[in-house]
N, C-alpha and C positions, 0 to 999 in steps of 0.2 A: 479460269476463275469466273463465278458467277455474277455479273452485274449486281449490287446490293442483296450479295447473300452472310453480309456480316464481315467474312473472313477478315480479320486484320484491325476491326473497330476496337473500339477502348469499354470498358467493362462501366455500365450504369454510375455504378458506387465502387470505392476501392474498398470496405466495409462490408464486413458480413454480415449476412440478417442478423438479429437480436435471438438470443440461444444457441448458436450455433458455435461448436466447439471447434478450433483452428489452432492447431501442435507450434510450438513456440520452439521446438529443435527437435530432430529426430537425428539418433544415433545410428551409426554404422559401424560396422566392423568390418576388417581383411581376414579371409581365409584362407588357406593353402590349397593346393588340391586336396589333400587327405580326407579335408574336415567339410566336403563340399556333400550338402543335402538336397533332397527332391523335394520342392514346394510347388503345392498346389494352389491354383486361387481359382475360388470358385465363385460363382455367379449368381444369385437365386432371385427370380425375380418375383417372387410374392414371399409375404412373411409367414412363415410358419413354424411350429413347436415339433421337431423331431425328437 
């Protein structure tokens, strides 16, 4: 562990900036094997229009 490099500190504000949209429940589901898909996630790091 780093001398004062944060790890384990407590967060400024328990509040999110002003505009910033935070999910109030997110749903799950059980699947079988049968019904199991390949999800990709992808990464993009500038914004652009494909």
């Amino acid at each position: 562990m780093v001398q004062g490099g944060g790890a384990g500190s407590m967060p400024r504000s328990s509040r999110p900036p002003d505009g910033t949209t935070v999910p109030v429940a997110i749903e799950t589901e059980q699947r079988g094997e049968a019904e199991i898909e390949t999800v990709y996630n992808l990464h993009v790091e500038t914004h652009s229009n494909y």
